[in-house]
KOLPATI-196185 format. One record per residue: x, y, z of N, C-alpha, C in turn. Coordinates in steps of 0.02 Angstrom, whole numbers. Example, Ala and Ser with C-alpha at 12.3 -4.5 7.8 and 13.67 -1.06 7.14 Angstrom:
2
<<660; -284; 390>; <615; -225; 390>; <660; -165; 390>>
<<642; -112; 354>; <684; -53; 357>; <645; 2; 394>>
This chain:
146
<<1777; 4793; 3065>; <1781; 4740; 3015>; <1806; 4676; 3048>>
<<1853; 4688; 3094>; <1886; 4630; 3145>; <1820; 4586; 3172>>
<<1772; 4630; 3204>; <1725; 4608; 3234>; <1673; 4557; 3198>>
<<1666; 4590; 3143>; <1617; 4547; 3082>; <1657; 4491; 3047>>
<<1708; 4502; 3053>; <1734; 4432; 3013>; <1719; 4399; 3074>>
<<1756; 4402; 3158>; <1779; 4347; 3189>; <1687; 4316; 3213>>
<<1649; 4374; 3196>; <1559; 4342; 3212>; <1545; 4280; 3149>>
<<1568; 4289; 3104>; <1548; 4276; 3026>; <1573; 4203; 3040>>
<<1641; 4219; 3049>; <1692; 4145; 3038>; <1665; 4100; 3124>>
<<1669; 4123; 3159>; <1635; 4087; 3233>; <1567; 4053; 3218>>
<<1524; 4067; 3166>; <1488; 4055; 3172>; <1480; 3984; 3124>>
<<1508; 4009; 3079>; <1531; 3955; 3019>; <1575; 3892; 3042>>
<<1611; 3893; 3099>; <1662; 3857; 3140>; <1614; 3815; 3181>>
<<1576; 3842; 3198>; <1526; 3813; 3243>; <1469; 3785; 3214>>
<<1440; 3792; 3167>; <1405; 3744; 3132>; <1405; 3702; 3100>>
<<1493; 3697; 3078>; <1528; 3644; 3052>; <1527; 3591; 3120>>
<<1564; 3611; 3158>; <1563; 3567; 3237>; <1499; 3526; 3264>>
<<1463; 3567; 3270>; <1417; 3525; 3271>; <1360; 3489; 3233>>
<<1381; 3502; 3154>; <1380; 3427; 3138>; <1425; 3385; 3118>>
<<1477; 3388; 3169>; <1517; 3350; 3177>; <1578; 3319; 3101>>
<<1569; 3374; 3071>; <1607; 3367; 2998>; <1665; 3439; 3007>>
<<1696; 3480; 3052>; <1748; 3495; 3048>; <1815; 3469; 3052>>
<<1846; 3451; 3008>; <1911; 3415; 2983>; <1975; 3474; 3000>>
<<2033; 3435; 3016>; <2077; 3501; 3020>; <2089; 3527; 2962>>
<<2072; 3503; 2901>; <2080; 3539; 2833>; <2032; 3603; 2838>>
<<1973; 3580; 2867>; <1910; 3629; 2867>; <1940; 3700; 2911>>
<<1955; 3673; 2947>; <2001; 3732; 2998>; <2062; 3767; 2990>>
<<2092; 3731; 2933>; <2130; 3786; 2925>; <2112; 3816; 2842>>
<<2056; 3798; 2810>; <2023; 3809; 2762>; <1993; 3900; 2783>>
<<1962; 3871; 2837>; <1912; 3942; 2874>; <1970; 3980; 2902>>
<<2003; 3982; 2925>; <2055; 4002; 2960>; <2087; 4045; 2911>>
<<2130; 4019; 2825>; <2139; 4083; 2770>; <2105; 4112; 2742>>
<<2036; 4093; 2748>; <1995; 4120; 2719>; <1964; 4197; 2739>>
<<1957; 4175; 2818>; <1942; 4230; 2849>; <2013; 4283; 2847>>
<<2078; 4263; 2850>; <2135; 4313; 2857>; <2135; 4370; 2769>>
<<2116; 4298; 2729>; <2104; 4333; 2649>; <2061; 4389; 2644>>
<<2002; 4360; 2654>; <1942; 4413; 2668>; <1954; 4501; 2691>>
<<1987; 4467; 2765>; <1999; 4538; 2803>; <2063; 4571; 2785>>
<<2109; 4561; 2753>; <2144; 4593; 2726>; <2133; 4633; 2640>>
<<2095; 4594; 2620>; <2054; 4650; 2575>; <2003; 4690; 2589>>
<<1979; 4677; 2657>; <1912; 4740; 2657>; <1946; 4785; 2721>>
<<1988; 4775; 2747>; <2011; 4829; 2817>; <2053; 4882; 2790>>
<<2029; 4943; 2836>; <2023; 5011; 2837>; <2008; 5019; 2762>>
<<1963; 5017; 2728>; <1944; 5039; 2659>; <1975; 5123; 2639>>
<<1956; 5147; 2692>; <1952; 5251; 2667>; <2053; 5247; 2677>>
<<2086; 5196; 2719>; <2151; 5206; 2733>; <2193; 5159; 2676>>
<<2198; 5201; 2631>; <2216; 5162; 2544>; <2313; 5133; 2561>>
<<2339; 5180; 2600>; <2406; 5169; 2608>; <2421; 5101; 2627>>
<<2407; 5069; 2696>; <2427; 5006; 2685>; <2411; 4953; 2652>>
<<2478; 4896; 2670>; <2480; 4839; 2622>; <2500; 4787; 2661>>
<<2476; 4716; 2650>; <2499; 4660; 2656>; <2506; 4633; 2630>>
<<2536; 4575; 2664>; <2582; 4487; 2659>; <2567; 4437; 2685>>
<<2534; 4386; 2655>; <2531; 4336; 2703>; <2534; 4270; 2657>>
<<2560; 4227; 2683>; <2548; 4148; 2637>; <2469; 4113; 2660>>
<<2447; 4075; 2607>; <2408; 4029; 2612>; <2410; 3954; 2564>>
<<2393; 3913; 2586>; <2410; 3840; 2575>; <2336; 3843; 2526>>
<<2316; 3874; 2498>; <2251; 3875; 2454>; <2250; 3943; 2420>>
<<2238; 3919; 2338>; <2262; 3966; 2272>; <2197; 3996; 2302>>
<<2193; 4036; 2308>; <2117; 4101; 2341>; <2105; 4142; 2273>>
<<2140; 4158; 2237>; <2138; 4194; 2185>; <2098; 4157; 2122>>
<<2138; 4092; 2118>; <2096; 4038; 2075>; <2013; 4020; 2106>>
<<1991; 4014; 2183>; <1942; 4005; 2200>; <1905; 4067; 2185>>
<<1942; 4131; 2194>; <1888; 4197; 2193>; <1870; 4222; 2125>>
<<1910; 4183; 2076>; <1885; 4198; 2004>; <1836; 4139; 1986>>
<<1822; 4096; 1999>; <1775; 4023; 2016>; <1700; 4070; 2057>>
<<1720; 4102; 2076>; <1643; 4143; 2123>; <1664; 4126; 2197>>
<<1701; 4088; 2208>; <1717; 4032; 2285>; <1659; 3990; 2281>>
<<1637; 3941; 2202>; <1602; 3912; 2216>; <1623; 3844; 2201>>
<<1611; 3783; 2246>; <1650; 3734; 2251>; <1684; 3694; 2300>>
<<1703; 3663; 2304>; <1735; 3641; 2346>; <1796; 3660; 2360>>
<<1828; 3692; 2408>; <1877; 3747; 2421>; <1950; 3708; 2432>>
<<1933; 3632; 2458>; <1997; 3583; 2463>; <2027; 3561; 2377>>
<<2010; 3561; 2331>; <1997; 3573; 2264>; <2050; 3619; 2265>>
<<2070; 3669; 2303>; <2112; 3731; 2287>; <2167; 3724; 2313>>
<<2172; 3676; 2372>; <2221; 3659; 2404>; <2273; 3654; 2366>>
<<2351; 3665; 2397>; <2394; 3677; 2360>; <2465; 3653; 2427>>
<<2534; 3606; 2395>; <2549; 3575; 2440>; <2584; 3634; 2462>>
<<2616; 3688; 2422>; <2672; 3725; 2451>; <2629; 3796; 2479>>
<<2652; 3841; 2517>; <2618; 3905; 2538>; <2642; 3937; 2482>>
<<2598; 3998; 2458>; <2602; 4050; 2398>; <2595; 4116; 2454>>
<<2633; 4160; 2457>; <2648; 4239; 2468>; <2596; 4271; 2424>>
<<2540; 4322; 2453>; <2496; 4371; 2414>; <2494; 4422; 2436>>
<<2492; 4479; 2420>; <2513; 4555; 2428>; <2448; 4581; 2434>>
<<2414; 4628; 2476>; <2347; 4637; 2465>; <2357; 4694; 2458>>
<<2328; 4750; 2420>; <2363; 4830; 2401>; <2278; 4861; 2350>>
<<2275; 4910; 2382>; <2251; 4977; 2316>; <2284; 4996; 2274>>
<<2256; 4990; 2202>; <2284; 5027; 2154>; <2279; 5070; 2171>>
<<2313; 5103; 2091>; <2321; 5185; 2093>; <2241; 5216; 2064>>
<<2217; 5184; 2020>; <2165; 5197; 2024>; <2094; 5205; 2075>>
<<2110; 5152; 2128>; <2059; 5126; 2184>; <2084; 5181; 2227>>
<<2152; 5201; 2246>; <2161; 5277; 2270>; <2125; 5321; 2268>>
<<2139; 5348; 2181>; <2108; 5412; 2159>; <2026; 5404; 2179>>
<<1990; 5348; 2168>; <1940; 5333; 2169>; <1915; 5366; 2259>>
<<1938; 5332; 2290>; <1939; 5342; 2356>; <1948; 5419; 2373>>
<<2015; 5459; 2359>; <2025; 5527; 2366>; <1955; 5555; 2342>>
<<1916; 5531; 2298>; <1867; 5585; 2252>; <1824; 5562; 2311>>
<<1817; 5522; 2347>; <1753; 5503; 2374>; <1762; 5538; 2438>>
<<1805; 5538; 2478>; <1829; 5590; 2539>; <1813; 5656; 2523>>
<<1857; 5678; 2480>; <1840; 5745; 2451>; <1767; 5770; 2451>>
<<1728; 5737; 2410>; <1669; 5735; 2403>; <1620; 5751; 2453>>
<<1630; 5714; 2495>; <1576; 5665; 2539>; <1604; 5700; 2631>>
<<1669; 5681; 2631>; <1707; 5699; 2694>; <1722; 5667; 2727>>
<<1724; 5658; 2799>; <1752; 5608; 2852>; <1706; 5582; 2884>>
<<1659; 5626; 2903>; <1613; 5627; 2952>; <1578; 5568; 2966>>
<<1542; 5561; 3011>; <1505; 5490; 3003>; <1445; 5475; 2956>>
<<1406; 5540; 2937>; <1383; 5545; 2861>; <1421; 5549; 2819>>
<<1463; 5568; 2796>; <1495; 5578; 2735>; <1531; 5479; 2726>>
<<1551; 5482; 2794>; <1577; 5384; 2770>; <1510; 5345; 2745>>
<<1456; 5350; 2789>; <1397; 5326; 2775>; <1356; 5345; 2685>>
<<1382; 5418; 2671>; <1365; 5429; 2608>; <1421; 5379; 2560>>
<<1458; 5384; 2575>; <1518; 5314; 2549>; <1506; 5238; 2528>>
<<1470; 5229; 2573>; <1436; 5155; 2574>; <1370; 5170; 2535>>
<<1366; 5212; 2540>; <1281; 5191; 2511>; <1310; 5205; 2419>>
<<1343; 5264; 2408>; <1345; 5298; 2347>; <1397; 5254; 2289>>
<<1432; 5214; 2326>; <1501; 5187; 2309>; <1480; 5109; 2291>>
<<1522; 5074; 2248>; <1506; 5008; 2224>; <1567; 4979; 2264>>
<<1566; 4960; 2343>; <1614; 4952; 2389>; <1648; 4883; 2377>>
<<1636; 4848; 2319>; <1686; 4792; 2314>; <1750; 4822; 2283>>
<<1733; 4881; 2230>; <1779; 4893; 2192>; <1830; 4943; 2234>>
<<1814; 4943; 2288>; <1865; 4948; 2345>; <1905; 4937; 2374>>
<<1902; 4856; 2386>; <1937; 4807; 2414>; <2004; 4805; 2404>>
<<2046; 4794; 2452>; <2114; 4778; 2403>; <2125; 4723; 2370>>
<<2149; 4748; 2306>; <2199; 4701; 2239>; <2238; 4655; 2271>>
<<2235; 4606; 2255>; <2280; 4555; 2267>; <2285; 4517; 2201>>
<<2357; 4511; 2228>; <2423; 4495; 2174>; <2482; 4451; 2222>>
<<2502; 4396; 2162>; <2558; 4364; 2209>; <2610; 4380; 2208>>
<<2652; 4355; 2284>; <2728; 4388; 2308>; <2703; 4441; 2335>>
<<2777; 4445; 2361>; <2773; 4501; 2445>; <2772; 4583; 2367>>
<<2766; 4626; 2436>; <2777; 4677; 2414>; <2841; 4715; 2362>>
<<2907; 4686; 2417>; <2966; 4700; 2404>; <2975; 4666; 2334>>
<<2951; 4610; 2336>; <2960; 4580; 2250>; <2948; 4603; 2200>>
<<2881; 4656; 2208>; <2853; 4683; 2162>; <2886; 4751; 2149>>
<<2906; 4782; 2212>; <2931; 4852; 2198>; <2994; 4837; 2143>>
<<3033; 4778; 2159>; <3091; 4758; 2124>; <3084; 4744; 2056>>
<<3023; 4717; 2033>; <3005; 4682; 1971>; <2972; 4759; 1945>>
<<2922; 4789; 1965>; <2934; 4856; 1955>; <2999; 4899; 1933>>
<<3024; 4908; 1960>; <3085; 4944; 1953>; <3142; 4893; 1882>>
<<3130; 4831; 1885>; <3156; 4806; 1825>; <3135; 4805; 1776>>
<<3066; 4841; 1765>; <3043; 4843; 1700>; <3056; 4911; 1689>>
<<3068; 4960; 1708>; <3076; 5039; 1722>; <3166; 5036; 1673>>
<<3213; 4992; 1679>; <3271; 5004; 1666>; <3294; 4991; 1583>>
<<3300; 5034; 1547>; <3302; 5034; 1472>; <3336; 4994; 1456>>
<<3311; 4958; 1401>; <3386; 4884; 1360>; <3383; 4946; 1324>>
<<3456; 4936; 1308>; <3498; 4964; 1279>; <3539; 4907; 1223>>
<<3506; 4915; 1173>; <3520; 4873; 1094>; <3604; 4872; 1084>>
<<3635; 4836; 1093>; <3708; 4821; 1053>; <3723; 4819; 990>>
């Protein structure tokens, strides 16, 4: 997946360049975009990890837009923290499809073909992880009425 983004985004970098309209906004535009991207589609079948990263552009507001638009439009002056994670559902989803299917290099390949692989991706949601486990855990704690 490393490989296809850095072909994808190189290429996009470079056709901006030479026509001579890459701006350092543009560059660091391509630059979260590609880190956004690849942190929701890497290791798909490996549901356990999670990331963190800031970006200076609401990505969430652009990816409900389609990302259609002008992406400086999204720009934003302060950095925002986004958590990239599988539900619990996109888990189970995943477990049934291993199970199923297997490891093998057919059974991953039966994966891709059989599977609607966006609904894969990891969830993203804002703030780090730790914020959420916390805000989690504060909704878990009973009021207790006086």
């Amino acid at each position: 997946m490393d490989a296809l983004h850095d072909a994808a985004f190189s290429v996009a970098e470079g056709v901006l360049m030479s026509a001579a309209s890459l701006t350092d906004c543009d560059a660091v535009y391509l630059r979260e975009l590609k880190q956004f991207s690849l942190y929701r589609k890497l290791c798909l079948i490996d549901t356990e990890p999670e990331y963190d990263a800031t970006f200076h552009y609401r990505f969430l507001d652009f990816a409900a837009d389609r990302f259609d638009g002008d992406p400086h439009l999204y720009a934003q002056g302060q950095e925002t923290t986004l958590h990239f994670h599988h539900t619990p559902d996109q888990k189970g989803m995943m477990e049934g499809y291993l199970r199923q299917y297997g490891t093998s290099l057919t059974g991953l390949g039966r994966i891709l073909l059989r599977s609607h692989v966006k609904r894969l991706y990891r969830t993203v949601s804002i703030g780090k992880r730790t914020e959420r486990v916390a805000q989690t855990a504060a909704s878990r704690v009973p009021v207790v009425a006086s």
